[in-house]
C-alpha positions in Angstrom: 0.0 0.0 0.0 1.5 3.3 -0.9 0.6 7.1 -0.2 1.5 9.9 -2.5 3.3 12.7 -0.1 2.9 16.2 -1.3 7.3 16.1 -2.3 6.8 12.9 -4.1 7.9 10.5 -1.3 6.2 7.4 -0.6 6.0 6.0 2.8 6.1 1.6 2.5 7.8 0.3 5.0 7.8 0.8 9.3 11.5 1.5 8.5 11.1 4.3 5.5 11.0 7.9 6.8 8.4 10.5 5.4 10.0 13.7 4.1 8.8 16.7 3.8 8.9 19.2 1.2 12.2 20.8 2.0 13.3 17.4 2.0 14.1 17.0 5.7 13.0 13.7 7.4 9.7 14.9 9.0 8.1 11.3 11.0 9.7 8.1 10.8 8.4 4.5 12.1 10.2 5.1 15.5 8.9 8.5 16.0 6.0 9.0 18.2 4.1 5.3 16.8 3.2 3.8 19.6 -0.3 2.5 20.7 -1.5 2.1 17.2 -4.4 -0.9 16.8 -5.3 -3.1 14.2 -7.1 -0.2 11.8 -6.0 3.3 11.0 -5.5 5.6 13.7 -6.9 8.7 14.3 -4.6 11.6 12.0 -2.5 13.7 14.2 -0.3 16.5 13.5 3.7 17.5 13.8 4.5 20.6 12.9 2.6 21.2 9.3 2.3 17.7 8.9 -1.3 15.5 9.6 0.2 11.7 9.7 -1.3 8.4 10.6 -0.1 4.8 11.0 -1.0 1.2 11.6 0.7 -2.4 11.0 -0.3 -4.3 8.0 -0.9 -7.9 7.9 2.8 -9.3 7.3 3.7 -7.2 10.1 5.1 -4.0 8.5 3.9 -0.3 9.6 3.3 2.1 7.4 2.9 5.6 8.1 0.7 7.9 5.6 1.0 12.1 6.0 0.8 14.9 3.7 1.5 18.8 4.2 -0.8 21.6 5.2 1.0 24.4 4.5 -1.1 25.0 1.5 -4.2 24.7 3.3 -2.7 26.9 6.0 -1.6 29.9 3.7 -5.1 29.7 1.7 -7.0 30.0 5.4 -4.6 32.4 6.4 -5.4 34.4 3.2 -8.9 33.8 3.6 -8.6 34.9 6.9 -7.0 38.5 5.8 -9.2 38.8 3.1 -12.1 38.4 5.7 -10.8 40.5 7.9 -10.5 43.4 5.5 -14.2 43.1 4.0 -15.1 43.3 7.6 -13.1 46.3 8.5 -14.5 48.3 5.6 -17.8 47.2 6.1 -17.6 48.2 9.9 -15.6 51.2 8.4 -18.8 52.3 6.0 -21.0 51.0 9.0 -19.9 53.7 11.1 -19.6 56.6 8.6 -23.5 55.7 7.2 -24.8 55.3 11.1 -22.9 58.9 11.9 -24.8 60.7 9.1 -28.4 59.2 9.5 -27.8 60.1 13.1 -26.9 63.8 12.5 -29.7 64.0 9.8 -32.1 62.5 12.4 -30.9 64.5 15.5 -30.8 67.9 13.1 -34.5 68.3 13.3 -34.4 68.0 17.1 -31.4 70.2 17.2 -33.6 73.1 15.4 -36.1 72.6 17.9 -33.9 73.1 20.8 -32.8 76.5 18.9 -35.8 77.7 18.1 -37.1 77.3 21.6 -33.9 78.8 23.1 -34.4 81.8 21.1 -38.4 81.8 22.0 -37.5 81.5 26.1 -35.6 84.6 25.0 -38.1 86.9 23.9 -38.1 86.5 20.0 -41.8 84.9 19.6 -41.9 85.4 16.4 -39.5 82.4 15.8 -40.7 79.2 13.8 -39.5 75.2 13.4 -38.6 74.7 10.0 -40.6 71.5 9.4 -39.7 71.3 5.5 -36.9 68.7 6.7 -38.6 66.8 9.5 -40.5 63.8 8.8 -42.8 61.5 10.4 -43.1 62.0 14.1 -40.5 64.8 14.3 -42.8 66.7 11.6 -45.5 66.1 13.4 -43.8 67.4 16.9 -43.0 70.7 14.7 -46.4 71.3 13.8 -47.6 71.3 16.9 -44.8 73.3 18.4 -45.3 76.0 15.7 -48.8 75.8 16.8 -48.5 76.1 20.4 -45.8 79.3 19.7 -47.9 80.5 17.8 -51.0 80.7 20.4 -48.6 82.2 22.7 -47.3 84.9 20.5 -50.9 86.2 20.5 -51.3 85.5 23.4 -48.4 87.7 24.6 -49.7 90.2 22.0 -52.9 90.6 23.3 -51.6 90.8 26.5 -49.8 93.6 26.2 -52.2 95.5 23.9 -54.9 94.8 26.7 -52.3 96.5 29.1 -52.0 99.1 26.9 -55.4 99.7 26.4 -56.5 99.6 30.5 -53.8 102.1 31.2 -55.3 104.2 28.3 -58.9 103.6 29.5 -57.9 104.6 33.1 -56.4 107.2 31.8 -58.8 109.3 30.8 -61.1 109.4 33.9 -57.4 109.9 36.0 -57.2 113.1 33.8 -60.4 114.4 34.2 -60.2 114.3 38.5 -56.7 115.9 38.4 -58.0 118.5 36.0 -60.9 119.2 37.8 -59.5 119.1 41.4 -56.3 121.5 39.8 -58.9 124.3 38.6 -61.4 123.8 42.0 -58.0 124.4 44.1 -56.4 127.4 41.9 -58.6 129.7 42.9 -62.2 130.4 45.7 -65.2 129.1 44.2 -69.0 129.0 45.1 -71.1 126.2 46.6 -72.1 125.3 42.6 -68.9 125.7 41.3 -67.7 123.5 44.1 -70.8 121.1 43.8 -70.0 121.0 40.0 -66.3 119.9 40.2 -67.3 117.0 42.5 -70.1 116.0 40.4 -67.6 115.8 37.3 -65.2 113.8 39.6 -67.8 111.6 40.8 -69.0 110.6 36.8 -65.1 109.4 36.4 -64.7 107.7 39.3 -67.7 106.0 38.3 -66.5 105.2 34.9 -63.3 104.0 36.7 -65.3 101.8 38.8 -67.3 100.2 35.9 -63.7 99.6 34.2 -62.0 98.3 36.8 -65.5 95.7 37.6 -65.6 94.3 33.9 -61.7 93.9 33.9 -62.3 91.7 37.0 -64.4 90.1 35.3 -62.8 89.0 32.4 -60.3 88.1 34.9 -62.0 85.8 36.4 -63.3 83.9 33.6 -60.1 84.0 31.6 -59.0 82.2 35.2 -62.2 80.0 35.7 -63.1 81.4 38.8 -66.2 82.8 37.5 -68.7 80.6 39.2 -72.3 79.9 37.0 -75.6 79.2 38.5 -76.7 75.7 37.0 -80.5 76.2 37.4 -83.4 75.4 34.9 -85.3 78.7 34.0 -87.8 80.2 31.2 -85.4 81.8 28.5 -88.1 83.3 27.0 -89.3 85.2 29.8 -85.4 86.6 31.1 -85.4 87.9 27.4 -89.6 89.6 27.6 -87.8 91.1 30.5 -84.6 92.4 28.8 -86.6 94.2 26.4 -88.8 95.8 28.6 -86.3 96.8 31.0 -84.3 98.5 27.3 -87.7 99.9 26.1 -86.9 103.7 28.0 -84.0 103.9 26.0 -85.3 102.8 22.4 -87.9 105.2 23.1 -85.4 108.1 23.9 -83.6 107.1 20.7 -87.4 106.0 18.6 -86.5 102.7 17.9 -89.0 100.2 17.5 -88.7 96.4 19.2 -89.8 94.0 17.8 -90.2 90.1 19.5 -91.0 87.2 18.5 -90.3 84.6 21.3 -90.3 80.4 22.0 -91.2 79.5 25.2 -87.7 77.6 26.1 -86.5 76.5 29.4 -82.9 76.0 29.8 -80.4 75.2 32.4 -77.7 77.8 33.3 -77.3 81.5 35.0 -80.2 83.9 34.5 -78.6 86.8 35.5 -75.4 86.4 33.6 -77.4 85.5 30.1 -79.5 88.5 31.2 -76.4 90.5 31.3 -76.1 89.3 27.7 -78.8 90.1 26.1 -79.0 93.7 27.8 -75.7 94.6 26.3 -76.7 93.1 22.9 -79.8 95.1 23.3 -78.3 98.3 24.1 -75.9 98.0 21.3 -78.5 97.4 19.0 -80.4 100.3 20.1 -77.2 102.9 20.7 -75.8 102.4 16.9 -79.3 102.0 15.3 -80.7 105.0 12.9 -83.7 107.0 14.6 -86.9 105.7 14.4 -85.0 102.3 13.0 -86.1 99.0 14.8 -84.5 96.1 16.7 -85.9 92.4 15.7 -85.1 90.3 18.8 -86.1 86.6 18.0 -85.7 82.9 20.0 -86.4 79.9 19.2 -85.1 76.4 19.8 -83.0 74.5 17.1 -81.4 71.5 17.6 -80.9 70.7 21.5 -79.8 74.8 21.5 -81.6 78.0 22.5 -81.4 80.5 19.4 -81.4 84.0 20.5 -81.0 86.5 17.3 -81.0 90.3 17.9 -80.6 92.2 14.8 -81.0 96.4 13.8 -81.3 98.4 11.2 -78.6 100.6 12.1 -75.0 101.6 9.7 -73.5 97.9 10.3 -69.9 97.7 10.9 -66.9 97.7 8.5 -66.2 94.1 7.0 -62.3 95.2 8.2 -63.4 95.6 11.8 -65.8 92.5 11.8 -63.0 90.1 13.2 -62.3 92.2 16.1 -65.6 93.4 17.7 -64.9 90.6 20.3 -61.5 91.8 21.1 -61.1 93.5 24.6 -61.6 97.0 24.5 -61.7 97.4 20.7 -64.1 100.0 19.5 -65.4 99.5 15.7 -66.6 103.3 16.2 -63.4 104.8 17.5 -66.0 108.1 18.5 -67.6 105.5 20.5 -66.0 106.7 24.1 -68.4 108.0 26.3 -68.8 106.8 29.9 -70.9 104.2 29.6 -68.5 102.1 27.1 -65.5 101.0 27.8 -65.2 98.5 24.9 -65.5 95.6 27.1 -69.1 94.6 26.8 -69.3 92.1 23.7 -65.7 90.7 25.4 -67.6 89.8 28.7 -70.9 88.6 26.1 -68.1 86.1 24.6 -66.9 85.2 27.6 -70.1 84.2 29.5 -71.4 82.5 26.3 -68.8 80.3 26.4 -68.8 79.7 30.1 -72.5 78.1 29.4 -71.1 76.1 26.0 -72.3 78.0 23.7 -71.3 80.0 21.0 -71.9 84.3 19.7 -71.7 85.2 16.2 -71.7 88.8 14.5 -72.5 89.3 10.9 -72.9 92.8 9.5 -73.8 94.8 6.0 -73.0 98.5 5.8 -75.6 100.7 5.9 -77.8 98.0 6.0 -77.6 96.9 9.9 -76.0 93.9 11.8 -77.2 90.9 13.3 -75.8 89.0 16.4 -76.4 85.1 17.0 -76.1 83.7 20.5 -76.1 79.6 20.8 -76.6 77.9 24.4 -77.6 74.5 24.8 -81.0 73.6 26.6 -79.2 72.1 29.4 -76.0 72.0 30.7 
């Protein structure tokens, strides 16, 4: 039986040496054969050589082995080759993860900014959402919508500032002015009885300002407490229009009603105080001998209450802001008893019972208010 070795040599006899390639005797008969049984034992290695033995039936050994080394350097190179696909694609691993980290983290990154420079003062500052996607986008969106609430927020905050110390103002000017003159020079009992009058109307018009700024305060707070009680509608508005008859006489304007007996649940005097300022509004802008329509009815679970005149209507330009505090549509419009805060408190209570006040208007032609509450609370 012979074996082919990797140099050429053959391996016949216990006594013949195996070579290797460089020619060098690598395992001979004596070397390291021991303990070998009647079949082939299992291959072991010397050096870069795999070798086995076992005894043949006339009683010779023979020992069969070949070389690795080409095995090894072809692992070896495998091994490199391996090693450097996996480097580089580690290497492109770590470069792709780095920039769809920074693209993902950049959105967030301009929201931080953006809020940074909001906490400083600049509301007018905006998320650019053309780059965010997905959730991030959506986050934007809402942020932009939350900043913007609170820019006019912050505006109408300090225009109704504005406006109170302009409103006080006014009456503040008219004591000093009046109490300067009385204390220049000696007066008589009417002169004296004049200047307190004069300081009495102001401090009353203070008084009524600083009351409906309260007010508002208080239901822009929720502190406003409502009565929740079940009453006739119909009748708190017969008595609205009765108790506003004196003046649209004084002015000849003409009421006209046309009620539905309705029972709802919620604060008589408060929706009283509604349709009295509604009332007087229609009446105060109407054209003589015009006429106020006041009609209720019920519509759909809701008590409808329209009030509408015949009076010069209101600019489509200041149509959007006859609910805004203090805001006057007819800037002449400045006398004591309005402090442009009525329809503002009419909004307010309105919506403190769920409903809903709307305002359309044609010039020349009149304007019509809409007041929504539900039948019960």
């Amino acid at each position: 039986m012979y074996n082919k070795y990797g140099s050429g040599e053959i391996a016949r006899s216990m006594n013949q040496p195996v070579h290797g390639p460089d020619g060098e005797i690598a395992i001979t008969s004596e070397n390291k054969m021991t303990g070998f049984g009647p079949k082939f034992a299992r291959a072991q290695r010397i050096g870069d050589i795999y070798f086995t033995a076992d005894f043949l039936p006339s009683g010779e050994r023979i020992v069969v082995g070949c070389s690795i080394v080409p095995e090894m350097n072809e692992l070896h190179k495998t091994a490199v080759d391996f090693s450097a696909a996996g480097g580089l694609i580690l290497l492109v691993g770590l470069a792709g993860g780095y920039w769809f980290v920074g693209r993902a983290l950049r959105p967030i990154s301009e929201i931080s900014s953006t809020a940074t420079k909001i906490s400083a003062g600049d509301l007018s500052q905006r998320i650019n959402t053309a780059e965010a996607e997905s959730e991030l986008g959506q986050l934007a969106a809402v942020l932009n919508s939350t900043f913007a609430r609170l820019e006019t927020a912050f505006a109408q905050q300090k225009q109704f500032a504005s406006d109170a110390a302009h409103e006080l103002r006014t009456p503040v000017s008219v004591i000093l002015t009046q109490t300067q003159m009385t204390l220049g020079r000696e007066r008589d009992a009417a002169g004296y009885k004049q200047t307190v009058e004069a300081c009495q109307r102001a401090a009353q018009r203070m008084r009524k300002l600083i009351e409906s700024l309260l007010e508002l305060a208080r239901f822009d707070a929720g502190q406003e407490v409502l009565k929740r009680l079940k009453f006739d509608f119909s009748k708190t508005v017969g008595d609205c229009a009765e108790l506003i008859q004196p003046l649209a006489d004084e002015r000849r304007v003409k009421i006209v009603s046309e009620f539905e007996a309705l029972e709802i649940t919620g604060d008589s005097e408060r929706l009283a105080q509604v349709v009295t300022n509604l009332l007087t509004n229609a009446i105060q802008y109407n054209q003589p001998d015009g006429e106020v329509r006041v009609k209720l009815a019920g519509q759909g679970g809701l008590a409808v209450l329209e009030i509408s005149d015949t009076g010069n209507g209101i600019p489509a330009d200041d149509l959007p802001r006859v609910f805004e505090r203090f805001y006057r549509a007819d800037k002449s419009r400045t006398g004591a008893g309005n402090t442009g805060l009525g329809l503002s408190i009419c909004k307010a209570i309105v919506e403190a019972h769920g409903g809903t006040i709307e305002v359309s208007s044609v010039e020349k032609a009149g304007t019509k208010f809409v007041v929504r509450v539900p039948l019960t609370a």
